[in-house]
C-alpha positions in Angstrom: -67.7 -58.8 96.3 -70.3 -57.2 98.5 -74.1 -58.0 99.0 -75.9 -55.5 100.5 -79.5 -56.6 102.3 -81.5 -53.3 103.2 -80.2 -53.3 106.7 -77.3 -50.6 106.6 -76.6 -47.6 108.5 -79.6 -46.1 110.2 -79.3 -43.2 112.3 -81.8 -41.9 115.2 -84.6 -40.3 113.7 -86.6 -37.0 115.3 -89.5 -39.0 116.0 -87.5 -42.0 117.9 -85.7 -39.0 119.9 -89.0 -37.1 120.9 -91.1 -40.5 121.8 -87.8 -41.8 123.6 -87.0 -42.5 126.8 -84.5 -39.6 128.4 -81.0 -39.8 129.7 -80.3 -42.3 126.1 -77.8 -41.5 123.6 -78.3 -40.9 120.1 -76.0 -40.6 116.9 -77.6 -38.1 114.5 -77.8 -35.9 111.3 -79.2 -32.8 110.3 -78.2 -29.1 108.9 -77.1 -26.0 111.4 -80.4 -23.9 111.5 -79.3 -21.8 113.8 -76.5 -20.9 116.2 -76.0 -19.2 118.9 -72.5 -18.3 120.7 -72.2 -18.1 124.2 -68.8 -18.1 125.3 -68.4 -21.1 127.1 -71.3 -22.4 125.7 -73.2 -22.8 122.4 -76.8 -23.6 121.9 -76.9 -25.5 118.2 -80.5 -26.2 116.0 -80.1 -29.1 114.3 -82.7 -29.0 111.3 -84.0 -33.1 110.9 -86.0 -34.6 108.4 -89.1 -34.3 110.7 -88.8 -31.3 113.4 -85.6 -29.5 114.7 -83.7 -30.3 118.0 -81.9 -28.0 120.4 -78.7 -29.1 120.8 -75.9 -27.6 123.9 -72.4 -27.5 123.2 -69.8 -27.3 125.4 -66.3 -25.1 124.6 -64.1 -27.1 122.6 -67.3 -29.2 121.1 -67.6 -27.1 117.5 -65.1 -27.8 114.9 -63.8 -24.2 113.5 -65.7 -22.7 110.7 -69.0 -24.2 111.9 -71.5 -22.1 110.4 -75.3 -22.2 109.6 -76.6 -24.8 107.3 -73.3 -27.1 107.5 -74.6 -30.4 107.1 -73.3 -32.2 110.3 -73.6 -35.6 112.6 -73.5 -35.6 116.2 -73.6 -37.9 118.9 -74.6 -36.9 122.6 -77.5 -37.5 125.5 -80.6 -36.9 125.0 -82.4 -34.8 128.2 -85.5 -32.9 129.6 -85.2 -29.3 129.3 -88.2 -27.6 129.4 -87.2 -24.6 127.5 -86.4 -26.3 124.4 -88.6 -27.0 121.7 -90.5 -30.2 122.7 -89.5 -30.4 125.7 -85.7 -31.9 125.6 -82.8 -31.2 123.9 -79.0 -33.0 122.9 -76.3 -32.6 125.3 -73.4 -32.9 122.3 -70.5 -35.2 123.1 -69.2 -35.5 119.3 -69.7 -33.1 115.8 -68.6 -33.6 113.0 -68.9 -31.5 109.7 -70.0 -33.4 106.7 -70.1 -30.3 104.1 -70.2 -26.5 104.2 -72.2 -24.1 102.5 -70.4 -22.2 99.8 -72.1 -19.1 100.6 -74.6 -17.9 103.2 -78.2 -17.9 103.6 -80.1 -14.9 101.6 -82.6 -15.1 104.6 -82.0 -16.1 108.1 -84.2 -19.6 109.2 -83.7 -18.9 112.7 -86.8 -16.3 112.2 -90.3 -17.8 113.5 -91.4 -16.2 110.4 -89.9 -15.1 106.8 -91.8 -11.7 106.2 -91.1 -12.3 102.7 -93.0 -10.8 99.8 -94.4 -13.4 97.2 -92.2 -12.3 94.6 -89.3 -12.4 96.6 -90.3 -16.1 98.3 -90.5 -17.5 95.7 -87.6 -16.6 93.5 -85.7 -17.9 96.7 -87.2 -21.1 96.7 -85.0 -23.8 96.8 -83.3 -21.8 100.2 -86.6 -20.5 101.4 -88.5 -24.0 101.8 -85.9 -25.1 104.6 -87.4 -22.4 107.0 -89.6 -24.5 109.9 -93.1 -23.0 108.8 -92.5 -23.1 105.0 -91.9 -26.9 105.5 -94.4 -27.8 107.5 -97.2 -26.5 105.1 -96.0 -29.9 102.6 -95.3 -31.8 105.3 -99.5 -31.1 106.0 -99.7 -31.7 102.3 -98.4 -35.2 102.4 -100.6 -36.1 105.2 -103.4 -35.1 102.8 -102.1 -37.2 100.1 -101.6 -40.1 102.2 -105.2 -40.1 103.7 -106.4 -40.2 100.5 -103.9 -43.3 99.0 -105.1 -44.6 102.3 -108.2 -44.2 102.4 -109.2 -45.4 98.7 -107.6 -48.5 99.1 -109.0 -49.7 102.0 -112.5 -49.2 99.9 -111.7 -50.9 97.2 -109.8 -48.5 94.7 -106.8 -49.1 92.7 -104.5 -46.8 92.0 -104.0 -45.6 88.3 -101.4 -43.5 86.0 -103.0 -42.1 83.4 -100.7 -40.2 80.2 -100.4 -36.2 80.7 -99.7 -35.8 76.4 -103.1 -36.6 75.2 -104.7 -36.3 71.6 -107.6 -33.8 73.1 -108.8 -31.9 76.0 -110.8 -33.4 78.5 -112.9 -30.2 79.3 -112.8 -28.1 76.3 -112.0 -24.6 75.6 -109.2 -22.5 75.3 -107.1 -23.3 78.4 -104.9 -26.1 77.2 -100.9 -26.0 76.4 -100.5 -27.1 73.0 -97.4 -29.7 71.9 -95.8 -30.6 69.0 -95.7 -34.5 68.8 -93.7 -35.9 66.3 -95.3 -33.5 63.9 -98.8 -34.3 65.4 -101.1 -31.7 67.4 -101.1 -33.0 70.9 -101.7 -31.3 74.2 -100.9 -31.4 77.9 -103.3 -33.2 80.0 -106.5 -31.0 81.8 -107.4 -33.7 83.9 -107.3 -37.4 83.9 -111.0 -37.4 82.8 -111.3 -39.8 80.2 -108.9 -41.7 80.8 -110.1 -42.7 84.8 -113.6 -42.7 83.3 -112.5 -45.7 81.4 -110.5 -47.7 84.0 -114.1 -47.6 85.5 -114.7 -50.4 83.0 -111.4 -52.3 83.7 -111.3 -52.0 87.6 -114.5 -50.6 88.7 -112.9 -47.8 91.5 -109.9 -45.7 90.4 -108.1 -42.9 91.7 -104.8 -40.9 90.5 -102.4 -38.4 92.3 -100.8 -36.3 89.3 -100.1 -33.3 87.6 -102.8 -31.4 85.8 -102.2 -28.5 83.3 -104.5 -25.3 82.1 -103.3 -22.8 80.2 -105.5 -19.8 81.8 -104.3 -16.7 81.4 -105.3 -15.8 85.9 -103.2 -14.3 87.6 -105.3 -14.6 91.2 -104.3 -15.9 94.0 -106.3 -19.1 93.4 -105.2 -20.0 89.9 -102.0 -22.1 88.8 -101.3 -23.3 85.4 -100.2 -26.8 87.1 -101.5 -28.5 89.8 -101.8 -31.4 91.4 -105.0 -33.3 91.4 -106.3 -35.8 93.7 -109.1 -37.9 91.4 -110.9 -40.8 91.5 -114.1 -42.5 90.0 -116.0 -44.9 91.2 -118.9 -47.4 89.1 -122.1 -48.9 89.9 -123.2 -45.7 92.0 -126.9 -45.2 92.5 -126.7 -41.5 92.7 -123.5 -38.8 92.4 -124.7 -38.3 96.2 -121.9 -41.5 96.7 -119.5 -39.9 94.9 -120.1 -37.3 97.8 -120.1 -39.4 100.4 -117.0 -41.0 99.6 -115.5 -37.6 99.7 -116.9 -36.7 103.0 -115.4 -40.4 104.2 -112.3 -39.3 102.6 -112.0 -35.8 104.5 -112.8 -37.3 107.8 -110.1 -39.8 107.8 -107.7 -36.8 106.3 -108.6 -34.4 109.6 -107.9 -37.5 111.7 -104.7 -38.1 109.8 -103.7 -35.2 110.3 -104.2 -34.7 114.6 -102.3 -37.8 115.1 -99.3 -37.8 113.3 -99.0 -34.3 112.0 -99.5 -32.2 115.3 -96.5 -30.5 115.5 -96.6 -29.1 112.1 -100.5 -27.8 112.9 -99.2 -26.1 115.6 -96.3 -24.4 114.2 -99.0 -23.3 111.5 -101.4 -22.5 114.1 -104.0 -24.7 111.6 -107.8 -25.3 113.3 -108.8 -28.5 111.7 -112.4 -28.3 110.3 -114.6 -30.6 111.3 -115.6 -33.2 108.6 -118.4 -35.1 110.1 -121.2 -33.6 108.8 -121.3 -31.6 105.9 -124.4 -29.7 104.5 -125.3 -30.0 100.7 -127.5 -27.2 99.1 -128.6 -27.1 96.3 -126.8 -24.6 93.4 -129.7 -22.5 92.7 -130.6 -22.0 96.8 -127.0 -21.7 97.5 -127.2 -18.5 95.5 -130.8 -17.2 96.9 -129.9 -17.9 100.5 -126.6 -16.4 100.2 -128.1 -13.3 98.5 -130.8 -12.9 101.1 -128.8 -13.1 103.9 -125.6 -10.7 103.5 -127.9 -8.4 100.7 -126.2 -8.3 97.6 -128.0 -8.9 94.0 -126.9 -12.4 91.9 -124.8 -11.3 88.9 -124.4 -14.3 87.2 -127.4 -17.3 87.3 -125.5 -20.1 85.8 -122.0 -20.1 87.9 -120.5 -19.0 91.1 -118.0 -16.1 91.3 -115.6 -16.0 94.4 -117.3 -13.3 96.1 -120.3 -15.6 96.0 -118.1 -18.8 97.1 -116.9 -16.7 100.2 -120.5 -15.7 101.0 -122.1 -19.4 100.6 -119.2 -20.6 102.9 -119.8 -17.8 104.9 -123.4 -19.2 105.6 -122.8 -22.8 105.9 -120.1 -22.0 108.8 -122.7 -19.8 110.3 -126.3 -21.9 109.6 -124.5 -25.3 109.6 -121.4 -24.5 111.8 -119.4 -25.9 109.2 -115.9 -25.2 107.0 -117.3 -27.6 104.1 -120.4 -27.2 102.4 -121.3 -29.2 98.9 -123.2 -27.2 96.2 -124.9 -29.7 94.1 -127.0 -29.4 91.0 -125.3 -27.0 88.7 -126.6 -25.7 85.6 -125.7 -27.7 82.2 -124.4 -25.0 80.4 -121.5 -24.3 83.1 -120.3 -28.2 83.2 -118.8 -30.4 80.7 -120.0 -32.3 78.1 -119.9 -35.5 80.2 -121.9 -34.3 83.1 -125.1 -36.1 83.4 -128.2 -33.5 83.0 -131.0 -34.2 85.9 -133.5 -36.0 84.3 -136.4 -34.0 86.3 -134.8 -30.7 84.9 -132.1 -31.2 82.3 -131.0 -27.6 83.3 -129.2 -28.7 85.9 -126.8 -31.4 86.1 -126.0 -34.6 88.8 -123.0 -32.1 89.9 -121.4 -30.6 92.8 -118.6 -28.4 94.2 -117.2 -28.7 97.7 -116.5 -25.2 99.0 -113.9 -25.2 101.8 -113.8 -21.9 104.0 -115.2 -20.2 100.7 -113.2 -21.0 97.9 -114.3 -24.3 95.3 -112.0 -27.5 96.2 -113.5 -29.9 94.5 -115.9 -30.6 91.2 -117.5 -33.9 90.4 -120.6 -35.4 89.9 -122.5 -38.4 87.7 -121.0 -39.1 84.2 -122.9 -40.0 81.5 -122.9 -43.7 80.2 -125.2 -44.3 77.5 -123.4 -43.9 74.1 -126.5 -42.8 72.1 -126.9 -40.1 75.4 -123.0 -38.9 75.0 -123.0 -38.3 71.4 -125.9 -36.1 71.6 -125.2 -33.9 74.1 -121.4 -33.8 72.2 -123.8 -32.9 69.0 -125.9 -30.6 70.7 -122.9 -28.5 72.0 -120.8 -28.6 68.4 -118.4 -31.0 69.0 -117.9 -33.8 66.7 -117.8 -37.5 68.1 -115.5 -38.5 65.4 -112.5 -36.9 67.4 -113.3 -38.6 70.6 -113.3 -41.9 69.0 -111.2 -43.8 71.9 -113.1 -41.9 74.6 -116.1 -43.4 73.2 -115.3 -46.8 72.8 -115.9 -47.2 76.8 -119.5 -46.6 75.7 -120.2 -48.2 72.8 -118.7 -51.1 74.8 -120.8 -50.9 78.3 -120.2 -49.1 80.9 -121.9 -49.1 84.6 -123.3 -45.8 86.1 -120.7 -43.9 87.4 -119.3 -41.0 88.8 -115.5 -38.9 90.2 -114.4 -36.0 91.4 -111.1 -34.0 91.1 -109.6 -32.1 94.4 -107.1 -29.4 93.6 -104.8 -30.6 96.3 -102.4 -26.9 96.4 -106.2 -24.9 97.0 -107.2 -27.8 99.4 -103.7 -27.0 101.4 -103.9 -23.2 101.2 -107.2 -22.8 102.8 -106.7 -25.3 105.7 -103.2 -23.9 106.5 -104.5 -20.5 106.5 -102.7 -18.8 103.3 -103.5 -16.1 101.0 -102.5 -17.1 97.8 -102.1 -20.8 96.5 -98.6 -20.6 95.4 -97.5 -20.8 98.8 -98.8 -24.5 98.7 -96.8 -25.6 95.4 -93.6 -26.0 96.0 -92.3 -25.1 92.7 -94.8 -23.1 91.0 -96.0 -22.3 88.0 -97.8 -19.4 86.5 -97.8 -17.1 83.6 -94.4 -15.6 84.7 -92.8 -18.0 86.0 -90.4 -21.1 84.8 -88.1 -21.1 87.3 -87.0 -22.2 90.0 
């Protein structure tokens, strides 16, 4: 019989080996990055969970065959060497080869970077995301997710998993996957909306990390037909200004996150944290005007914001405010959902807002509305029948406080602080109207 207790084999991990003490000997594990052959001597990168390690070899050290990405464990001393990445490197005593690769890399990892085309990338995938850089740009990712877990809780927000097959779409229109259910019309989830909006009632703060699905026909670099979205929604707000500010709470802890515990992966990306601590809101329809005014060009469209004029409002905010985040608040009715509350000094406009991030539209939220009488009219007036959203509206016709959320597409919210140029670099696996696979 054997018990096992949660205290088994445990290696030395990058971290332990970089914030060690010198001269101290380690056992670890890792893939072959890179080798290099010099005779007597052979200089070994040893690919770790977190970070890679430079590791010497003397003659007679490497087992035959040894090759890049064998998966291998080594023991040896770890010391200074200024040359190295971080400053030390392993001075190998032992190696030994767990498993070899049946074939070799399509691209060579040693590279600082890949020089791939997008097409090409991605169809290499699953061998691609082991390069250094590609890595680090999820490893960034997961400090943003965990800021945001982190973050919530500590203000009094539970987490939530809401379904991703639902009966209808949250936000209406066209751009939702269709499923056969059993024989009943179902589709995949566009966001968690009604379904957080109603936990409001149960647990007052929500929030949700998960997938969300549109069936848009883009093929931009901003677009993907699934996403991950970082939501929440919050009751008993006085204004959707503390929806905002819980956002703005939410990105400062996130950039903090981030220079503590994530600097080696900034500076591999060469990423320039934005500053988070004090972020200008305008409102939709001066957003537009000031833009306009100021780089000369004539507004198209009065009821939504294309990405040229995104660019140009973040272009103004970094250069009026000095800042990479700027909130557009206020937008017109006719452009938001049907559960967007209208202002009540001009129902035009709605208690709404985007957060732009170095141009390019993060993050929509804003007040919901909460009086049943209030929702089924503005469903009526926009020719939707109430009868289909009978469950959504049982929150209302039950009581519910004011309140207010947000979703944060967390791949667009990744490319633009790691400096990419199209948001498929920041989904591992993604998904668009050609692509399936990998």
């Amino acid at each position: 019989m054997k018990f096992v207790t949660g205290e088994g084999k445990k290696l030395t991990t990058y971290q332990q080996i970089a914030e060690g003490g010198r001269n101290n000997p380690v056992t670890v594990h890792g893939a072959v990055h890179a080798l290099r052959d010099m005779g007597g001597l052979a200089f070994l990168t040893l690919r770790m969970a977190r970070g890679a390690v430079q590791c010497v070899c003397a003659q007679g050290t490497l087992p035959e065959g040894l090759c890049e990405e064998c998966s291998v464990e080594l023991s040896g001393t770890v010391r200074d060497e200024a040359r190295a990445p971080g400053g030390f490197e392993i001075a190998v005593e032992t190696l030994t080869v767990l498993s070899r690769p049946a074939e070799p890399m399509p691209v060579s990892l040693g590279k600082r970077r890949l020089e791939l085309n997008l097409d090409t990338e991605l169809a290499l995938r699953p061998a691609v995301l082991r390069h250094l850089r590609e890595r680090a740009v999820f490893k960034i990712q997961e400090g943003l997710v965990r800021a945001f877990r982190d973050y919530l809780a500590e203000e009094g927000f539970t987490e939530v998993h809401t379904p991703k097959i639902v009966h209808a779409g949250a936000e209406g229109g066209s751009n939702i996957f269709k499923l056969d259910y059993f024989g009943k019309k179902a589709y995949l989830a566009q966001s968690p909306q009604f379904y957080k909006q109603t936990m409001v009632g149960v647990f007052e703060r929500v929030f949700e990390v998960g997938p969300v699905f549109r069936a848009e026909k883009h093929a931009t670099p901003r677009h993907l037909n699934e996403y991950t979205g970082l939501d929440f929604e919050m009751g008993f707000i006085d204004s959707f200004y503390d929806v905002v500010e819980m956002e703005a709470g939410y990105l400062r802890r996130a950039m903090g996150l981030l220079a503590e515990e994530y600097a080696g992966e900034l500076e591999l990306l060469d990423v320039e944290l934005p500053g988070a601590d004090k972020i200008p809101c305008l409102r939709f329809d001066d957003a537009k005007r000031l833009a306009a005014e100021k780089y000369g060009y004539k507004i198209r469209d009065p009821y939504d914001l294309e990405p040229e004029e995104e660019i140009r409002i973040g272009q103004y905010a970094k250069e009026e405010f000095g800042s990479d985040f700027v909130f557009v608040t206020h937008y017109p009715s006719k452009k938001r959902p049907f559960y967007a509350m209208d202002d009540p000094e001009d129902p035009r406009y709605t208690l709404s807002f985007d957060l732009l991030f170095r141009g390019m539209e993060v993050t929509t939220g804003g007040q919901r509305i909460h009086d049943c009488a209030r929702q089924t009219a503005k469903m009526e007036e926009r020719g939707m029948d109430p009868a289909e959203f009978e469950s959504y509206l049982m929150i209302h016709k039950h009581g519910m406080p004011p309140h207010g959320g947000l979703g944060i597409g967390l791949e667009r919210l990744t490319m633009k602080l790691c400096g990419l140029d199209n948001v498929r670099y920041a989904s591992l696996f993604p998904r668009d109207r050609s692509r399936l696979e990998p």
